[in-house]
Each structure stands twice: as C-alpha cells, then as structure tokens.
C-alpha positions in Angstrom: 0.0 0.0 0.0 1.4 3.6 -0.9 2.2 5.9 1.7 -0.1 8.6 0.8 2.3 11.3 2.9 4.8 10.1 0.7 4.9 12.6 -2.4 7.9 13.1 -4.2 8.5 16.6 -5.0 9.1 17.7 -8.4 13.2 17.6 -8.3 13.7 14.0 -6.5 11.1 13.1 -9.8 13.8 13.9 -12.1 16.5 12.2 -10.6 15.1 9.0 -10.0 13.6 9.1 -13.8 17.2 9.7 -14.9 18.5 6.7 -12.3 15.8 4.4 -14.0 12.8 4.6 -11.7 15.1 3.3 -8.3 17.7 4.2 -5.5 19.1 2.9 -2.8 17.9 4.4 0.8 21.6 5.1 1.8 21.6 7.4 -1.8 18.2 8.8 -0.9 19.2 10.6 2.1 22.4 11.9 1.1 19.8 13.6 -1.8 17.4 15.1 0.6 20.0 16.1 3.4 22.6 17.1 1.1 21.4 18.4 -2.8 23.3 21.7 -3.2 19.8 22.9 -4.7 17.4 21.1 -2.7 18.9 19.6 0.5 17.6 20.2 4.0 21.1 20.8 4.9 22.9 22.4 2.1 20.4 24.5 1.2 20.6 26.1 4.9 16.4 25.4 5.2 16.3 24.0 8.7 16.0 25.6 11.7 17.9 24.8 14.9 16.3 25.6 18.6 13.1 25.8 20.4 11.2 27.3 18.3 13.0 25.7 15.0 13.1 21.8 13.7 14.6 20.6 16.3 17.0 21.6 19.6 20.9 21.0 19.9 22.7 21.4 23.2 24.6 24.5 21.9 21.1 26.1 20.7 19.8 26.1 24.2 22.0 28.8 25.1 26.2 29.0 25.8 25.8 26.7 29.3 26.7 23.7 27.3 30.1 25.7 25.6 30.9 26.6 28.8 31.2 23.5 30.5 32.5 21.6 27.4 35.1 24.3 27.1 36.4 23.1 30.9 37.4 20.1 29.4 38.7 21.4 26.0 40.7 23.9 28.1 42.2 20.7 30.3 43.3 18.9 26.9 45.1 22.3 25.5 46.5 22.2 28.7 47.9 18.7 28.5 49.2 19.5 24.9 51.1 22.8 25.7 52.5 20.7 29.0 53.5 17.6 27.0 56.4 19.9 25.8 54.8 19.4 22.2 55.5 22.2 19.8 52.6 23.1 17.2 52.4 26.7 15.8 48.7 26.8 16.8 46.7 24.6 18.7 43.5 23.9 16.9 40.2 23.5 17.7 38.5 22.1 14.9 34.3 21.6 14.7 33.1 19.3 12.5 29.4 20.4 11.5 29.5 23.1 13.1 25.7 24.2 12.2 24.4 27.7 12.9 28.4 28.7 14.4 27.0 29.1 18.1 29.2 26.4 19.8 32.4 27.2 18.1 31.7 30.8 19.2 30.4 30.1 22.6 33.4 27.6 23.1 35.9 30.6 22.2 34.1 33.0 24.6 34.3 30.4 27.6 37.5 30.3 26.9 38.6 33.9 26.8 37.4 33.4 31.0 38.8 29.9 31.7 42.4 30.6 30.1 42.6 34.0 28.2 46.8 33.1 28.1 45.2 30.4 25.4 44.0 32.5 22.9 46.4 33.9 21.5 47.3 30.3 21.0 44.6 28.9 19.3 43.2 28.8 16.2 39.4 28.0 15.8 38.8 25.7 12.2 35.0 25.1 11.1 35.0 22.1 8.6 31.5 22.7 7.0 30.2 20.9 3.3 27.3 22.9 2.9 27.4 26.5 1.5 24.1 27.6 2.6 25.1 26.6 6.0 28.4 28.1 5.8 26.7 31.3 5.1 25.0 31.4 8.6 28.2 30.2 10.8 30.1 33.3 9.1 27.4 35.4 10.5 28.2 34.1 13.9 31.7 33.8 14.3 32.8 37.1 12.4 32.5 38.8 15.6 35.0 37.1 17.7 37.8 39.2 18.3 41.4 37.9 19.3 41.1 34.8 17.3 42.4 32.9 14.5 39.4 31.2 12.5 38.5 29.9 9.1 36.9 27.8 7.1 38.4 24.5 6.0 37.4 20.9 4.4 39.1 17.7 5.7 41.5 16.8 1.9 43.0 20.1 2.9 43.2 19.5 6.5 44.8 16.4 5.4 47.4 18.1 3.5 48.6 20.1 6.5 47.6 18.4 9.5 47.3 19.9 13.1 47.5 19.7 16.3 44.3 20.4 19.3 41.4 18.8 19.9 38.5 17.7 16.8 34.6 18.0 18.1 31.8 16.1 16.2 29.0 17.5 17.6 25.6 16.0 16.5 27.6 14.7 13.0 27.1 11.2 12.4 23.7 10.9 13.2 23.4 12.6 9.6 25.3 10.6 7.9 23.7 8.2 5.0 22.6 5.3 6.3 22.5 1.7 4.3 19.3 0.5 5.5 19.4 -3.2 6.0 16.1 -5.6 5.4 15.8 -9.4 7.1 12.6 -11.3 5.6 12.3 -14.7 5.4 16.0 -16.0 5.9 17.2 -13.1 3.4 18.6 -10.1 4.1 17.9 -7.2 1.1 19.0 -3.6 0.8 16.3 -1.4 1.1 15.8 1.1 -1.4 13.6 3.9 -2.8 11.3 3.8 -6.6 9.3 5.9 -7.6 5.5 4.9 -8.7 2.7 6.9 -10.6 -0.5 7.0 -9.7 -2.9 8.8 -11.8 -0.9 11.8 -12.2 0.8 12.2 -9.1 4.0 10.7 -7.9 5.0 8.8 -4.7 7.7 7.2 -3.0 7.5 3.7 -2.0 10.6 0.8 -0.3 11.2 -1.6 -2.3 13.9 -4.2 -1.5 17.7 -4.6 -3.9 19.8 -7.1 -3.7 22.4 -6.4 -1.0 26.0 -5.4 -1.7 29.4 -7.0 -0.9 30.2 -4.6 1.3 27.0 -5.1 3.3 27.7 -8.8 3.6 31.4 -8.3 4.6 29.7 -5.7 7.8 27.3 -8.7 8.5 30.0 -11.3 9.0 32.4 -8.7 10.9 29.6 -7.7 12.9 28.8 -11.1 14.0 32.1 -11.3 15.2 32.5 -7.8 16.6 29.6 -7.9 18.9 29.6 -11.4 19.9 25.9 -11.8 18.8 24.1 -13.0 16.2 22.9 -11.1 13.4 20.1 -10.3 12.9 19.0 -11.4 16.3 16.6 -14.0 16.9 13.3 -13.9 17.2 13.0 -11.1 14.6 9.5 -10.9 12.9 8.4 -11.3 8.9 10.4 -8.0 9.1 13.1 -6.5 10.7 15.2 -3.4 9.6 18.3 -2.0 11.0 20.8 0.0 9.9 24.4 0.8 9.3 26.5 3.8 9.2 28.8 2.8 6.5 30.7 6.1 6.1 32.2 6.1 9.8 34.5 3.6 9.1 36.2 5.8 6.3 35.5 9.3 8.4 37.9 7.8 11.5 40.4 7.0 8.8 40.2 10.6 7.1 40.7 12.5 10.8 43.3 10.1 11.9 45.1 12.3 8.9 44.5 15.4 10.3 45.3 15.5 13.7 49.1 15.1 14.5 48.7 14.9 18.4 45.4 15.9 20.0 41.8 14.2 20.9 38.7 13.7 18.7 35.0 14.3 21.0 32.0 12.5 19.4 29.1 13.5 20.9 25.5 11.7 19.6 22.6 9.5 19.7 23.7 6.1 20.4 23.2 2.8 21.9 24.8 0.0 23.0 24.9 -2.9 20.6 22.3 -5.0 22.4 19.6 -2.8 22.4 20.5 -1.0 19.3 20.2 -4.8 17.2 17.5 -6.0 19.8 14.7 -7.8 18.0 11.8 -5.2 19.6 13.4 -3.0 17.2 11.6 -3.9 13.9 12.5 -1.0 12.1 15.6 0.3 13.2 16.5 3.9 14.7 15.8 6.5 11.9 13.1 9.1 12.4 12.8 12.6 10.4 12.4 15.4 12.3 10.4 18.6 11.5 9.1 21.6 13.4 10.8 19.8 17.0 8.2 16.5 16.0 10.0 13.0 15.5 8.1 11.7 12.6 8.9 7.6 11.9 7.6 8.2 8.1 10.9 9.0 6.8 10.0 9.6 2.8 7.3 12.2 3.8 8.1 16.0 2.7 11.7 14.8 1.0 14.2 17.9 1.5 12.3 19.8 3.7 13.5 17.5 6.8 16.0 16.8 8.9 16.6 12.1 8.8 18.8 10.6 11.8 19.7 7.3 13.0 21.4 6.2 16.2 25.0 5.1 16.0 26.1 1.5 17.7 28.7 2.5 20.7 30.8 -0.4 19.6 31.2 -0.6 16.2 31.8 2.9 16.4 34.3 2.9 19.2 36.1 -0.2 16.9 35.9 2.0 13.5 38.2 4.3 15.8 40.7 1.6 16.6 41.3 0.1 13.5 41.9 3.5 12.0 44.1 4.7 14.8 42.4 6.0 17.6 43.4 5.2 21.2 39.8 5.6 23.0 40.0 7.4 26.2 36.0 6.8 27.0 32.6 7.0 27.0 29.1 8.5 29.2 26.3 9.9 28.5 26.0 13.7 28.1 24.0 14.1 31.7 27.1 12.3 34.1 29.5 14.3 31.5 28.3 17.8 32.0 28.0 17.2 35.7 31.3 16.0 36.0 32.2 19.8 34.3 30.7 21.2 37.2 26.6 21.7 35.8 25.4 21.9 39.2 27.6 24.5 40.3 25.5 26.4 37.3 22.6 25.5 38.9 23.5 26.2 42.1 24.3 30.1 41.1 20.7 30.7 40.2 19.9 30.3 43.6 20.9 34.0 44.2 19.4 35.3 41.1 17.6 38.8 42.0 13.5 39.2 41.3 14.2 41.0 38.8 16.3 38.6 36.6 13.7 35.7 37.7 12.4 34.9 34.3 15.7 34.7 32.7 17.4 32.1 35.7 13.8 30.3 35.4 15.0 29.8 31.3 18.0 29.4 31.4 17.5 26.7 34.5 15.2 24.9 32.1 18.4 24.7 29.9 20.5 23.3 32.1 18.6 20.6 33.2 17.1 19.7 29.5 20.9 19.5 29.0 21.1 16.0 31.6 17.6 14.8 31.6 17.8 11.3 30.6 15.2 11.2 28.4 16.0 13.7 26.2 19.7 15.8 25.4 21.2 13.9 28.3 21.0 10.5 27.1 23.7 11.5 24.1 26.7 9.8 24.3 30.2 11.4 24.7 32.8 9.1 23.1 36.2 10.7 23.2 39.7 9.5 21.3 43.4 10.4 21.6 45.4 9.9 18.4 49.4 10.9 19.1 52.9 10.6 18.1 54.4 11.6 21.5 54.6 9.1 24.6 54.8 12.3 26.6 51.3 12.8 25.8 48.3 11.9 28.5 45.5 13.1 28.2 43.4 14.0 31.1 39.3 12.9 31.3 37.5 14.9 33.7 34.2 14.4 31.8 34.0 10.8 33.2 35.1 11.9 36.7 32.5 11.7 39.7 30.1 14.8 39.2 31.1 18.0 41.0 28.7 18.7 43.8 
C-alpha cells in the first residue's frame, strides 16, 4: 500500500527518472539532506532551537560551551604541557551548524584561560554552502582569534595539532538501511511509482551489496551476537553507518597529536540490534516533532539514526584512535561542574527571575535522561608523542 504522505516533489522526480525509476535508501538521504539545490542541509532550510526543527545542546543557550570548554581547556592544557610544539593549537568543529558552539566555546574560553588565545586557532570544517553562510554570521564577531573555514582533503594536507569536536555529526550521515525477511537479508531502497498523475515514494527491496555482507560477517564477530537477532519478525530493519568507518580514517590524517569528542545519539549494541526494534532507529524530524515516516516531505526535513557505541568505538581503533572513554552527556556535563551552574541561580535577583527560570530549564534539559542527556560522549586520543596523557575529567565523579 502507498504511503499517501509520501509525495515526491518535483526535483527527486527527475533524478530517479534519470537513475531508472530506483535508488538505494543510503543514496536517498544523502539527496534530501545534502542536494546543493534542494537539500535540507545544504540549502541552509532547517531551523535549529526551540522554536526551529529541532533543539541542539549548543542552541539552548552558551551553558553547554561553557562547561564543554572546561574540558577542551584541560586537553590544550595537556598539549602545551606535553612539551609538544605546534604553531597553533587547533580546535576544529566538524558540522558546526548555525556557528554558536564554536563561538560560545571561544568565549568560555577567553574566561577559563585568556593566556590560550592567542594560541589557538578556531577551524570550522562545513560541506554545505548555505550553512556556511550562517556560521560566518556568527563567528565574524570574535575578536582575538584565528578562525577559518576548511574541508578535511586540505586538513589532510597540512595536519594539526588540538582537539576535533563532532557535535551532533554522524547521526546525519547516510545510512544503508538493511532488510531481514524470510532467511534473506535485502537492501532497502527507494522507486518511484505513478499513480494517476501524481508521484509517490515507495521501499522496495535490492539485492544487498558485498560490502553489506562483509559488515554482516564482521559484525557477527565484533559484537559477539548473532545477526540479525533471533526472534525477529516477517520483518526487521536495522541499519548501518557505512561512512564512519572511512571518516575515522580521514581525521586520523589530520590530527598530529590531540583528541577527537563525538558526541551523539547512540546505543549500545544489544539494544540497538535487539529484536523489539523492527524497524531500526531513523526518524525525520520537523518543526521539533520525531516523525517515523521518513519519505514524507523529501528535503524539507532533517533524517537521523542512532550510531552503535561499539562498532563505532572499533571504527576508531582500527583507523588509529586510542579511546579514552565514553558516558552519557547528563554524568558528563556534571562531572564539568553543571550543578555548580545550577547552584548560582539560587541567588538570582527578582528582577532577573524569568531569565534564571529559562535558562534553569536549559540546564537541566541539557542531563535529563530522556531527552539531550542521554547522548553519548565518546572521546579519542590519536598521538605521536609518549609524553602525551590526556586528562578525562568528563567521566570523573560529578562536581557537587
């Protein structure tokens, strides 16, 4: 039966005519995320924050830069300690989106360790032009700072030194989309069908690629379980990230000595593969509602899926990586000292009432477990000096 919600607009029409009628999912979202002409993402259409498509930690005001920026300031620290010598040491946001962390980040650190500044160089690696635009709105204004714009082949070229944040990244990466049915496992993919003389977008199943049948046999290997799990029904969909793999490899090139912070939706293996979950993680998300019909309103919104902690955490090793460890974002920001925050609104005048009530709202959307505090903080090291340590304070008992 055809997903009546599931119009194809005009654009996505042509391209699938020209690709004979069929794509696979994985190609699908890159489309609607990423078209220079007609992606949610390039084109610079979405909205991020409360009143927008959907909230980020660093939209919800600069409490979130702040506290991050205690431990960003701690691995700097370690750097300039280690006796390594680097011209600048880099911080480096991949995805930065509307600019505000990388700005907010810079500012906390102006207060934490102004002798840094002059020290640092602020890099935003950004794809998408239309989103570009906006970050250069934000971040023009920092004084005192080294910034620009750079992609990773040229980061590659001349490699740095600091500390690389992926902040809300690989949840928007093109996903393969795997299908189990009967004993068989398919690729799902995308057609296009005509119905009088409107067009809609329908699943239909391809035959799965070699690549997708070498991550089935690692995986069964890699997570000691077996795949798919049992007691799956007629249908069960998952899904796999298969650009991470390559993306650890790529930033293990740019980063000399330093850490890498990944900071997203994820789950552990067993519940992200558990057989309740019949059709995987993604969801599209539009005016700050998850929606679980994910060819509805093509490029207009945003598509994520959950990454697996420990196929993720073993993409890092095998390109590289040492991994320093993981929490979720709650314990981590309390660690950084969130309840101190909270703790200074107690003295907030009447008069400034309604903004400590907000901004208290912030703060504790930040760690509740059901929402922003569930994301997972997974954090690398990648060096070439055994005089390097890197400190963790993020997975430290909370700071009461």
């Amino acid at each position: 039966m055809i997903d009546p919600t599931a119009r194809c607009p005009k654009w996505l029409i042509d391209h699938l005519i020209g690709c004979g009628g069929s794509i696979s999912f994985y190609r699908y979202m890159d489309l609607v995320l990423n078209d220079p002409e007609n992606g949610f993402y390039a084109t610079g259409r979405l909205n991020i924050g409360k009143d927008g498509d959907f909230c980020t930690s660093p939209s919800l005001g600069n409490d979130f830069a702040r506290l991050l920026a205690v431990q960003v300031v701690d691995w700097l620290l370690d750097l300039e300690k280690s006796g390594i010598k680097s011209e600048f040491f880099s911080i480096v946001e991949i995805g930065p989106g509307e600019g505000t962390l990388s700005r907010d980040l810079i500012l906390a650190i102006v207060e934490i360790a102004p002798a840094l500044i002059s020290k640092i160089e602020l890099i935003l690696v950004e794809l998408n032009v239309g989103m570009r635009k906006r970050q250069e709105k934000v971040v023009k204004n920092l004084k005192g700072i080294n910034y620009r714009w750079s992609n990773v082949e040229d980061l590659i070229s001349r490699p740095v030194t600091g500390v690389v944040i992926a902040n809300e990244v690989l949840d928007a990466f093109p996903v393969e989309r795997l299908v189990f049915r009967e004993n068989k496992v398919f690729r799902q993919g995308v057609s296009l069908i005509r119905i009088n003389d409107e067009y809609f977008l329908e699943f239909i199943d391809l035959k799965p690629t070699a690549e997708i049948i070498k991550f089935l046999k690692e995986s069964n290997t890699l997570l000691k379980m077996q795949f798919p799990p049992k007691d799956i029904g007629n249908r069960w969909v998952t899904e796999w990230h298969c650009d991470v793999p390559s993306w650890f490899a790529k930033l293990s090139k740019i980063l000399v000595n330093g850490s890498l912070l990944v900071v997203d939706y994820a789950m552990e293996s067993k519940r992200y593969y558990n057989a309740m979950r019949s059709d995987g993680t993604l969801v599209s998300y539009r005016n700050q509602e998850a929606n679980p019909y994910v060819l509805k309103d093509s490029g207009l919104c945003d598509l994520t899926a959950h990454i697996c902690i420990e196929s993720t955490i073993n993409y890092a090793l095998t390109n590289g990586w040492k991994f320093i460890g993981e929490t979720r974002q709650g314990q981590a920001l309390l660690a950084l000292g969130l309840s101190n925050f909270l703790y200074s609104l107690q003295n907030t005048s009447s008069n400034n009432l309604s903004a400590a009530l907000n901004r208290r709202e912030s703060l504790l959307r930040l760690v509740d477990p059901m929402g922003l505090g569930d994301f997972r903080w997974l954090a690398f090291q990648k060096n070439n000096s055994d005089d390097l340590i890197l400190g963790k304070r993020f997975l430290e008992e909370p700071i009461s």
